[in-house]
N, C-alpha and C positions, 0 to 999 in steps of 0.2 A: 634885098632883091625879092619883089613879089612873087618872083616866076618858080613853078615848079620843072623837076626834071620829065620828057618826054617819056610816055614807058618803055620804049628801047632804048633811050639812055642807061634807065636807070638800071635795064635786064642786062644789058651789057658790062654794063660795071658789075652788076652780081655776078657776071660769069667772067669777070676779069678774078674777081674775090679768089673764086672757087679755081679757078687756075693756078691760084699762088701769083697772081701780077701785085698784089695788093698785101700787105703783112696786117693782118687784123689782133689786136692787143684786146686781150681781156682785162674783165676788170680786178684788181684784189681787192683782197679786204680794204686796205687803206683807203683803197679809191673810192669806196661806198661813204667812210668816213670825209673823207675831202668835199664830193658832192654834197654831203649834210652841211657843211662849213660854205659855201660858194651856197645853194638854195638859200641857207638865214642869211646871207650876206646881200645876195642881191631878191631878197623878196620882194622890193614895190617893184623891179624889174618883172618879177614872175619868172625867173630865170626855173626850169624843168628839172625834174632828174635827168633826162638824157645830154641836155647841154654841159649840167653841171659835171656829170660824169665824163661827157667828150672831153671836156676842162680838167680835169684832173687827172687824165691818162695823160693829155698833149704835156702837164707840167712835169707827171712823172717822166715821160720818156725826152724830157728838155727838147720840143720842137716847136721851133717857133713859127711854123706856117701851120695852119690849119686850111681845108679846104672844106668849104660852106658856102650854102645858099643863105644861110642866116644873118646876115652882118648885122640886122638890128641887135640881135642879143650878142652874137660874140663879140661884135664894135664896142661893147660895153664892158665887157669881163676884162679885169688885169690878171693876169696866171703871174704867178708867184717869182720865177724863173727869166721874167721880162717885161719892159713899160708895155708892152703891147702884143699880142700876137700879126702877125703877117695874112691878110682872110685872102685866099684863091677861090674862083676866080677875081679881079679886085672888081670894084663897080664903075 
């Protein structure tokens, strides 16, 4: 999906964050090492550190929906944990 979020969407959701409506997971150590593993993995992709790390929190914490505007690259990622992730909103 080419569309970006409006910016009172996206103010809105940062102040859903900050409310506590939203549980935001940091990254550990491992997960710095897992995104190294997924980047050489899907390099002719150009998969990011920020994807590869959203990727590697969603396997640690076994979810299998992810919510993105991205589907070209996460339509692509297999997480370890499942054939596929679930991408919200779908297309």
């Amino acid at each position: 999906m080419s569309e970006r979020l409006r910016p009172e969407v996206l103010t809105e959701f940062l102040r859903n964050v900050a409310d506590g409506d939203y549980e935001v997971a940091d990254l550990l150590p491992e997960d710095y090492a897992r995104a190294a593993e997924i980047c050489e993995r899907y390099a002719d992709a150009r998969i990011g550190f920020v994807d590869a790390a959203v990727l590697s929190v969603v396997e640690r914490l076994g979810e299998r929906k992810l919510a993105t505007l991205d589907h070209r690259h996460f339509g692509l990622l297999r997480p370890r944990h499942a054939d596929a992730l679930e991408l919200v909103p779908a297309v």
